[in-house]
C-alpha positions in Angstrom: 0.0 0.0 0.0 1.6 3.3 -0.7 0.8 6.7 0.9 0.8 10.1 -1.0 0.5 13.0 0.8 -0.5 15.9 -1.8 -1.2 19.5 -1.6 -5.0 20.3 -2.0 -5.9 22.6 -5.6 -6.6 26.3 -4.3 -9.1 29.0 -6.3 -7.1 32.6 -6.5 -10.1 35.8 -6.4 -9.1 39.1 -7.1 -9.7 41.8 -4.6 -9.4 44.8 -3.9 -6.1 47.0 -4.6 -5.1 44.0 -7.9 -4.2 41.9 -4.3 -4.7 38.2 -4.6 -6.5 36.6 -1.8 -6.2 32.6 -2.2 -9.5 30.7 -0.8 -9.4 27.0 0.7 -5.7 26.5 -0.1 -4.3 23.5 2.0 -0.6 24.3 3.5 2.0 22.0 0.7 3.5 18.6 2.3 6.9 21.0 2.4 5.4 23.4 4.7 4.0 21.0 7.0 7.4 18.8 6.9 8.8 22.3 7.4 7.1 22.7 10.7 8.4 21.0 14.3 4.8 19.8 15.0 4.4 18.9 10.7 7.1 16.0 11.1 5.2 14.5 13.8 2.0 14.8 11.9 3.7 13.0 8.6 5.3 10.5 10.6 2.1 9.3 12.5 -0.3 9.5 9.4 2.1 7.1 7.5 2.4 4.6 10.4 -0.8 4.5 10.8 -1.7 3.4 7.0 1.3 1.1 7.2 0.0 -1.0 10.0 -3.5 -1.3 9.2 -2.6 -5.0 7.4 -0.7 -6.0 10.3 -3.9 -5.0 12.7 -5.9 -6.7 9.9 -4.0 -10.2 10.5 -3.8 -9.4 14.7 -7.3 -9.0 14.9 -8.4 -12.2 12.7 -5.8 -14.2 14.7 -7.1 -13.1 18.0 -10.4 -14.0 17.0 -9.3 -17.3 16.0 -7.8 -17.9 19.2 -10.6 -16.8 21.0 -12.5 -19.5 19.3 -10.7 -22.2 19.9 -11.1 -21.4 23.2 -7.3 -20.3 24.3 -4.9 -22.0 26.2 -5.8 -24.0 29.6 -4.0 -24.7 32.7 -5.0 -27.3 34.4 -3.1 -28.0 38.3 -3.2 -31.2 39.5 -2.1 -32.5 43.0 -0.4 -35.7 42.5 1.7 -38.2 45.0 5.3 -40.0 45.1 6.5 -42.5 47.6 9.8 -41.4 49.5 11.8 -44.4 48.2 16.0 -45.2 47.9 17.9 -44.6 44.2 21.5 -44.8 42.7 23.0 -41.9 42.6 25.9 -41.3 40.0 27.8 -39.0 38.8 29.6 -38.6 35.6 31.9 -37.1 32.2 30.8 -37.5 28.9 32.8 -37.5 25.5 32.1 -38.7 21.7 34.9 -40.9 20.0 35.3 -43.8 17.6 35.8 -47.8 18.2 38.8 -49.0 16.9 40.3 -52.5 17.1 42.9 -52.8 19.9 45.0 -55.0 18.2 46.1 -53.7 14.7 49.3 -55.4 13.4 51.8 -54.7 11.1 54.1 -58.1 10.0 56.5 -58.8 8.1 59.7 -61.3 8.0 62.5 -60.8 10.0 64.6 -63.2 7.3 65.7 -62.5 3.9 64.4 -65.0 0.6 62.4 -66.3 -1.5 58.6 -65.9 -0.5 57.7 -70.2 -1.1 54.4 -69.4 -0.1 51.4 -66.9 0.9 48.6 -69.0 3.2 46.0 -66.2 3.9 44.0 -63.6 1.6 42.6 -60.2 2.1 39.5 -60.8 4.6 40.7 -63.8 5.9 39.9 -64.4 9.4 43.2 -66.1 11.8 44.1 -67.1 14.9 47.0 -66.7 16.7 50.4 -68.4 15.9 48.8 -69.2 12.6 50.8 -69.5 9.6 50.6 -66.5 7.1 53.7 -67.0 4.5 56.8 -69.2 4.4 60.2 -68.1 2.5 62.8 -70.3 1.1 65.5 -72.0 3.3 68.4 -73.1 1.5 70.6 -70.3 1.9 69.3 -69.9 6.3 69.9 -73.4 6.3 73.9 -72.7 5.3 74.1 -70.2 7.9 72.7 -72.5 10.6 75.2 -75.0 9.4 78.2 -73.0 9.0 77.1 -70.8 12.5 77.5 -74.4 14.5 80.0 -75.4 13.1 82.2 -72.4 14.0 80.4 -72.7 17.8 81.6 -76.4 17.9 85.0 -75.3 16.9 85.6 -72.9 19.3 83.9 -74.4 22.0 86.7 -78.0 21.4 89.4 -75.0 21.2 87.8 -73.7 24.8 87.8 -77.3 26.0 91.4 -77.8 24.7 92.8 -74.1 27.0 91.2 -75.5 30.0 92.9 -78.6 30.0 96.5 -77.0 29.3 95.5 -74.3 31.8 98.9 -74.4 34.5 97.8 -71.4 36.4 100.1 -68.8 34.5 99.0 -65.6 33.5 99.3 -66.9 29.8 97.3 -70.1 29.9 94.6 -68.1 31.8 94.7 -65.4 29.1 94.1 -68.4 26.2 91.6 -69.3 28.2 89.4 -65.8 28.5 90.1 -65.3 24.8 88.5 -69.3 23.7 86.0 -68.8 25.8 85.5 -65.2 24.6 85.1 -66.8 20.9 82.7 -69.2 22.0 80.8 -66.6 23.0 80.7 -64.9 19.6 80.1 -68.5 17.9 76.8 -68.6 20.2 75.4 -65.7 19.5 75.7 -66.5 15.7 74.5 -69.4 16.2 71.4 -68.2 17.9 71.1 -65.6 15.0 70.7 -68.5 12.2 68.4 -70.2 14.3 66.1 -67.2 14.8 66.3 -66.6 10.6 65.5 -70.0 10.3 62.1 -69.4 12.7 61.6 -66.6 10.6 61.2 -67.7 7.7 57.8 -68.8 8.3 55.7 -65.7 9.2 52.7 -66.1 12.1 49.9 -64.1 13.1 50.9 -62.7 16.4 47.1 -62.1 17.8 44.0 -63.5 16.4 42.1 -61.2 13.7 41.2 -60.0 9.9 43.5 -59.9 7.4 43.4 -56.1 6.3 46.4 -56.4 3.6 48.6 -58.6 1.5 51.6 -57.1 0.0 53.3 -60.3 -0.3 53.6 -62.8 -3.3 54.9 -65.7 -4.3 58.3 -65.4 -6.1 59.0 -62.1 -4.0 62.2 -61.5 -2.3 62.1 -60.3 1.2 64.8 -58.6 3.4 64.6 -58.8 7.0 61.8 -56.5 8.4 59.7 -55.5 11.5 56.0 -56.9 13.0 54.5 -53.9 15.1 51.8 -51.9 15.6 49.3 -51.7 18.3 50.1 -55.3 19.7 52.5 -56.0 17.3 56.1 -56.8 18.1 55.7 -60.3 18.2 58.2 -63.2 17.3 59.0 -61.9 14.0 60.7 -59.1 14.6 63.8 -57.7 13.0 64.7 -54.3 11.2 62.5 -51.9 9.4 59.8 -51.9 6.5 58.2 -49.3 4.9 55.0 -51.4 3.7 54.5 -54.7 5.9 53.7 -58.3 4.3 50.6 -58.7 6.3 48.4 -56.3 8.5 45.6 -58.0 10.8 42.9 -55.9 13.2 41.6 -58.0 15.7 37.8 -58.4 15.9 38.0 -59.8 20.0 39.1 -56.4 21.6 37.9 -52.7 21.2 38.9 -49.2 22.5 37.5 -45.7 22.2 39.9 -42.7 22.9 37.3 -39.4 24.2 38.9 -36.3 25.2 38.0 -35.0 28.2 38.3 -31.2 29.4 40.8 -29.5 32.3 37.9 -29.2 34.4 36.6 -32.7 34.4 39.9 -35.1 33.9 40.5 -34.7 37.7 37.7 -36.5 38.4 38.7 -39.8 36.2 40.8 -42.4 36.8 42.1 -45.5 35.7 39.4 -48.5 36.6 36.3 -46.3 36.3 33.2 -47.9 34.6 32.4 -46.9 31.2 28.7 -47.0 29.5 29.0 -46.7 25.6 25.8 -45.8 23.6 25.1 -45.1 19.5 23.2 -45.1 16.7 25.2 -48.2 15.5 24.9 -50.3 18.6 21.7 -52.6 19.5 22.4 -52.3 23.2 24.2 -50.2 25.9 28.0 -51.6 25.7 30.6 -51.1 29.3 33.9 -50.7 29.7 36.5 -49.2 31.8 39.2 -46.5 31.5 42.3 -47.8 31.2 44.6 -44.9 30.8 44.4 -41.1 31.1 47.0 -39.1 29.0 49.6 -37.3 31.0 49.7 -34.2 28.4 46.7 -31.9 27.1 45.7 -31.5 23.1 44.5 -28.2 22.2 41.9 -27.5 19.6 40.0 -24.2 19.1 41.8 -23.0 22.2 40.3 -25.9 24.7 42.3 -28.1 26.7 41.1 -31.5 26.7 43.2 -34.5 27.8 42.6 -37.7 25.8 41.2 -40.9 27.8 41.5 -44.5 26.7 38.6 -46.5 27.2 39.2 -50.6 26.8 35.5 -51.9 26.2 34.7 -54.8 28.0 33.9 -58.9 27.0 33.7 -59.1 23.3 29.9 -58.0 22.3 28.8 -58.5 18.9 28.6 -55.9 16.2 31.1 -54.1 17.0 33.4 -52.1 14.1 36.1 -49.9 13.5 35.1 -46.5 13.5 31.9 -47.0 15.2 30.7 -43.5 16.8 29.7 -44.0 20.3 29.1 -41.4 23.6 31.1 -42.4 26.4 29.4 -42.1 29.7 32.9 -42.0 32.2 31.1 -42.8 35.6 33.4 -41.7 38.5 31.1 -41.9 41.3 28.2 -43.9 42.0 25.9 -44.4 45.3 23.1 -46.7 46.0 20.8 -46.6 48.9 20.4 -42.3 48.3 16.7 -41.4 49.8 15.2 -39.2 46.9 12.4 -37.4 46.0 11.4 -35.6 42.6 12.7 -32.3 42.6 9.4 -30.6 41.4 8.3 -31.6 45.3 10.5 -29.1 46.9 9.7 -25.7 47.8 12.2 -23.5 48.6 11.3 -20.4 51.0 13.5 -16.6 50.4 15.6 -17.9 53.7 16.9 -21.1 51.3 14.7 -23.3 54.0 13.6 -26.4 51.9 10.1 -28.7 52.4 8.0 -31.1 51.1 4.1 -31.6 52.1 4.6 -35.4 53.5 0.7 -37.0 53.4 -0.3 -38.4 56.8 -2.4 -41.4 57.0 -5.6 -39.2 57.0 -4.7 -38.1 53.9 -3.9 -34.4 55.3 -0.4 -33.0 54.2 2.4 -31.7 56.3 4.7 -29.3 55.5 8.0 -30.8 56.5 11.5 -29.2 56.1 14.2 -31.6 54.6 17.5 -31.1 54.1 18.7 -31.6 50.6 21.9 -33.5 48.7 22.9 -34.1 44.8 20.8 -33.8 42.6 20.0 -36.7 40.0 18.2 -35.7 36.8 14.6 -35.2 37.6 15.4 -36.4 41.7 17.0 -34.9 44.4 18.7 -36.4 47.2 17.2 -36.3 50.7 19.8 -36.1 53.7 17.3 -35.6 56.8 13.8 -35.2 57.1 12.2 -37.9 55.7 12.2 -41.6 55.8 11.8 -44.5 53.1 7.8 -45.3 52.2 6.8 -42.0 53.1 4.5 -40.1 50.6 4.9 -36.9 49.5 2.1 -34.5 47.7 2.9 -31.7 45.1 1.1 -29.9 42.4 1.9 -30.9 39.0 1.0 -27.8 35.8 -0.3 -28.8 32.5 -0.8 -26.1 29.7 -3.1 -27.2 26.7 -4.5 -26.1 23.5 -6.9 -27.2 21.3 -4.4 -28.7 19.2 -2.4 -30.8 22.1 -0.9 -30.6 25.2 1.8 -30.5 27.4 4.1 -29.3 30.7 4.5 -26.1 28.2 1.8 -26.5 26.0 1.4 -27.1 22.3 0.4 -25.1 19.3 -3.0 -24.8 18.2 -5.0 -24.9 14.9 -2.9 -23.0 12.4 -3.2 -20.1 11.0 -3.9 -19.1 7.1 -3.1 -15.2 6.7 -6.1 -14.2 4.5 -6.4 -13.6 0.6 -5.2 -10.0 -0.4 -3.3 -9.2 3.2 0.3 -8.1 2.3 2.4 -7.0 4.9 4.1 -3.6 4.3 7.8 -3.6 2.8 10.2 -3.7 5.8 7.4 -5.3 8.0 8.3 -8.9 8.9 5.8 -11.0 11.0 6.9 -12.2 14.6 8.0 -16.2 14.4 6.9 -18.0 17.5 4.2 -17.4 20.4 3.4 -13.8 17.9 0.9 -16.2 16.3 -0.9 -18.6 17.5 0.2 -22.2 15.8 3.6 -21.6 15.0 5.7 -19.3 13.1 4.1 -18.2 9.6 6.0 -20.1 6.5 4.7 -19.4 3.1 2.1 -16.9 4.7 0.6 -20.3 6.6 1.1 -21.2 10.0 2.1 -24.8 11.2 -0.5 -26.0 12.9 -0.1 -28.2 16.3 0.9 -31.5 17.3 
């Protein structure tokens, strides 16, 4: 709608002395803006044509409302029994399941891969057999490495028996035995190729990755990883033959903040919950990191979590919420916290029904608080009942503790709202916020 404010036409009539005398003229909109009082005059005649459609909508809505008969509040005096709960007490934090065991192998001798016995996806246990290399040229080793121990140990033998007690028979001595020394170690070398030449699973798992085939040639490499480090150890590799996750053990790492990670220590119970899971799974902290991670300026300190038993359908990179409980008590008298009244001097009570039905106020004195309970530490006894008054707002279309939107609300043909004007979202309208010019309606 758009307001024009216009001088009115005016009728000149001569008079006396050739003087013009103008009849019915209405003052131009620039002398009335001119004037102090002429602003205020504008201002409030174009306000007031600007919110007519918004009174338009106000007044239909209000009438709706009034006919659906507005909200009601209905009290209601309703009971609880004084009875004992678990109180607990608690840190939560968000991370992902990940396989506790996660291997990395590889020979720790050098040949001829003879053969590969698993495949990607491949289930094994432990101190199964996962590749073999060819032996000839560890076999040599092993022969020649006892051989040279045999020698040196007859050569030991041979000192001791021409030892006279001189300094130089005992010196011939220390230096054989010296050399068997050597010769055993080598020997012990060869013999550890030779056990290495057949590759094991260190843990029981799935085979992730084989980067091993037949016809390859090995060198002497490392098993590691989270668990690794088994028998098969030996120098360094860049990409390992095999890599196993194990399907029987799980951990979360959740980080938990400066002002919380006092509270946790190792041993406390865990309750893991997600979207992924069936059921609720447990578990216990087994670590708490030593040094903080900083992210977006928080402090957090990371806390391992070892989950416990080995429930099913479990997988890496599961998100779950860790519940880190690191106090719990049973026995705690409670009541629900909506039964408390608390006076200006901070005394607390409760309105304890007697067997004639008639309610006593009683004052109590308070503990924790847990969720919609509270914990009672004098006053009251198990098996007791309590009274309170329970408030209930409703609508015509639902109801509830805060109550719940009505009808909605269709804004009529031909109502725009003025440029600039946008409606209020919310309890403005009865229904719900306007979308589209129509109001949700209620639940």
């Amino acid at each position: 709608m758009t307001t024009t404010l216009a001088a009115a036409e005016s009728t000149e009539v001569e008079g006396p002395g050739n003087r013009t005398r103008r009849r019915g003229r209405v003052p131009r909109l620039s002398r009335i803006w001119s004037r102090p009082l002429g602003k205020a005059i504008v201002l409030v005649v174009a306000l007031a044509v600007l919110a007519a459609p918004a009174a338009t909508v106000w007044l239909v809505m209000r009438g709706q409302t009034a006919a659906s008969g507005g909200p009601e509040i209905t009290s209601t005096k309703v009971t609880a029994t004084v009875a004992t709960s678990t109180f607990q007490k608690s840190v939560t934090g968000t991370g992902t399941l990940a396989p506790t065991v996660q291997d990395s192998l590889s020979f720790g001798a050098s040949g001829t891969v003879t053969a590969v016995d698993v495949a990607v996806g491949d289930t094994v246990a432990a101190g199964q057999v996962l590749a073999t290399i060819d032996t000839l040229q560890l076999d040599a080793a092993a022969a020649a490495a006892k051989a040279t121990l045999a020698t040196a140990q007859a050569q030991l033998a041979s000192a001791q028996a021409d030892d006279d007690g001189s300094d130089a028979a005992d010196a011939q001595v220390a230096s054989r035995q010296a050399a068997v020394d050597v010769a055993q170690a080598s020997d012990d070398a060869a013999q550890a190729d030779l056990a290495d030449a057949t590759l094991t699973a260190t843990h029981a798992g799935l085979v992730t990755a084989v980067n091993v085939t037949v016809g390859d040639t090995v060198g002497g490499g490392s098993s590691g990883g989270i668990g690794g480090n088994g028998a098969n150890a030996a120098a360094d590799t860049s990409t390992a033959a095999f890599e196993i996750v194990g399907t029987d053990a799980w951990e979360v790492t959740v980080n938990v903040g400066e002002n919380d990670v006092a509270d946790i220590a190792a041993g406390n119970q865990v309750e893991l919950t997600g979207d992924s899971l069936a059921d609720t799974v447990f578990g216990t902290v087994t670590s708490v990191a030593l040094l903080p991670t900083t992210s977006s300026g928080a402090v957090s300190y990371p806390v391992t979590i070892a989950v416990t038993g080995t429930p099913e359908g479990l997988h890496d990179g599961v998100s779950v919420t860790a519940t880190i409980i690191y106090e719990r008590r049973s026995d705690v008298l409670a009541v629900p916290s909506a039964a408390v009244t608390t006076a200006d001097d901070g005394t607390t009570t409760v309105d304890v029904v007697g067997d004639d039905g008639a309610t006593t106020p009683t004052t109590v004195t308070l503990g924790d608080r847990n969720g919609q309970d509270v914990e009672v530490t004098d006053g009251l006894s198990a098996g007791q009942t309590v009274q309170y008054t329970q408030t209930t707002i409703s609508r015509a279309g639902g109801t509830g503790q805060r109550g719940q939107s009505g009808q909605g609300f269709q804004i009529p043909d031909g109502v725009r709202f003025p440029e600039g004007f946008t409606p209020p979202d919310g309890t403005g309208f009865p229904g719900g916020a306007v979308q589209g010019g129509t109001r949700g309606g209620g639940q």
